[in-house]
C-alpha positions in Angstrom: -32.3 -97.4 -61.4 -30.4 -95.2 -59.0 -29.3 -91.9 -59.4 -25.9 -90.7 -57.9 -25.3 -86.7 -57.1 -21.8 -85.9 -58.4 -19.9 -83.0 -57.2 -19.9 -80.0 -59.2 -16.8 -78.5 -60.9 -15.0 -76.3 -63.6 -18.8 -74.5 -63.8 -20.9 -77.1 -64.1 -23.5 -77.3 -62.0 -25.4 -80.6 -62.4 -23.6 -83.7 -62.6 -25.9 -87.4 -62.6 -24.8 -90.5 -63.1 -27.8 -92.8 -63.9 -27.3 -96.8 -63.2 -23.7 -96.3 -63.7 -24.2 -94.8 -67.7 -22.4 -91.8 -68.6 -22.2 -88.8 -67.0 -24.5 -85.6 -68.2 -23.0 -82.9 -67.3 -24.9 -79.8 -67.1 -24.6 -76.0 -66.5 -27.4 -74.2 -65.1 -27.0 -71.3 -67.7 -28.5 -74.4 -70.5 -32.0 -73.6 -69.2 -31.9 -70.4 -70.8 -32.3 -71.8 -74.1 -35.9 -73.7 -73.0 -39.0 -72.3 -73.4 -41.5 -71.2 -71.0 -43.8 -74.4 -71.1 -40.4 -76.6 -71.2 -39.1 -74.9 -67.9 -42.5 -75.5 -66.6 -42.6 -79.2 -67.7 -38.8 -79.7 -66.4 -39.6 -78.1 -63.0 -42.5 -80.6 -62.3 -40.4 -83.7 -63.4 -39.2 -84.6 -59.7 -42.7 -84.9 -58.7 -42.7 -88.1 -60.6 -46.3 -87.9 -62.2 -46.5 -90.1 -65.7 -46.9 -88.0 -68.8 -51.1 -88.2 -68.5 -50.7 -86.8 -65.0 -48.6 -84.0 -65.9 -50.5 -83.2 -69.0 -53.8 -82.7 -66.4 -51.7 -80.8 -64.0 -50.7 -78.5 -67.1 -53.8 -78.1 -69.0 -52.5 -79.6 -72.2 -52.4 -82.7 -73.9 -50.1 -85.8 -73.5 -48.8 -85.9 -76.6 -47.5 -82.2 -76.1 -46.1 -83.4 -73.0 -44.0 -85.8 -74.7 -42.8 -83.2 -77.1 -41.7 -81.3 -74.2 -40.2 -84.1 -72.7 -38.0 -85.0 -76.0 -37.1 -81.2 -76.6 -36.1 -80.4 -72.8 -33.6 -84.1 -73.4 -32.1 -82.8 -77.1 -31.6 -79.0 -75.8 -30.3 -80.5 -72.1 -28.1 -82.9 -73.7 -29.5 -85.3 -71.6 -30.0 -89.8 -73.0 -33.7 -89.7 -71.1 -36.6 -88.7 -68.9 -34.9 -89.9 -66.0 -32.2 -87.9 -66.3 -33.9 -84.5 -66.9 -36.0 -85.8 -63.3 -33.1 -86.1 -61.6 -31.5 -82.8 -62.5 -34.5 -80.9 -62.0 -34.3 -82.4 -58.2 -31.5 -81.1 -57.9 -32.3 -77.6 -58.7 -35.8 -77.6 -57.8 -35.3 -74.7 -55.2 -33.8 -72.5 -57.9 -36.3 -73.4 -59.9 -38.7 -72.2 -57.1 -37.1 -69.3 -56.6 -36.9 -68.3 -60.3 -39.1 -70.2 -62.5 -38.3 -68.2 -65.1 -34.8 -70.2 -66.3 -32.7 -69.5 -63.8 -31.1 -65.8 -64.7 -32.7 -65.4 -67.8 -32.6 -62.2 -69.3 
């Protein structure tokens, strides 16, 4: 599958095509509505570990893991996994800078 960076505009700031599907559009200010865990499960996603990897990395189970997974994709807006990896990518620094959510109050 191949991912394709779109320019951003009328204030959204992640746009990702994913093997020609829709487009998920994005603003960064959606991150404010995950939780603390989900921000830290969405900021490891463009490392590409599996779900049992990232579950070790976070000291918690897989299957919580998944739950994060599905709850970051319903509150993003986003069709899958991939998706939510390749948006996180793209704001990895400010996630960096700020793991917080980005601005959150």
């Amino acid at each position: 599958m191949h991912g394709e960076k779109l320019p951003a505009d009328g204030g959204v700031d992640g746009r990702i095509r994913v093997g020609g599907g829709r487009l998920a559009s994005v603003e960064r200010s959606a991150l404010r509505v995950l939780t603390p865990r989900e921000l830290e499960v969405f900021s490891v996603l463009p490392d590409g570990e599996g779900n049992r990897e990232l579950a070790r990395r976070l000291g918690i189970a897989e299957r919580t893991v998944k739950a994060h997974l599905t709850s970051i994709t319903r509150k993003l807006g986003l069709r899958s996994r991939v998706e939510a990896a390749l948006l996180a990518a793209e704001w990895s620094d400010d996630l960096r800078l700020d793991p917080k959510g980005l601005d959150r109050p």
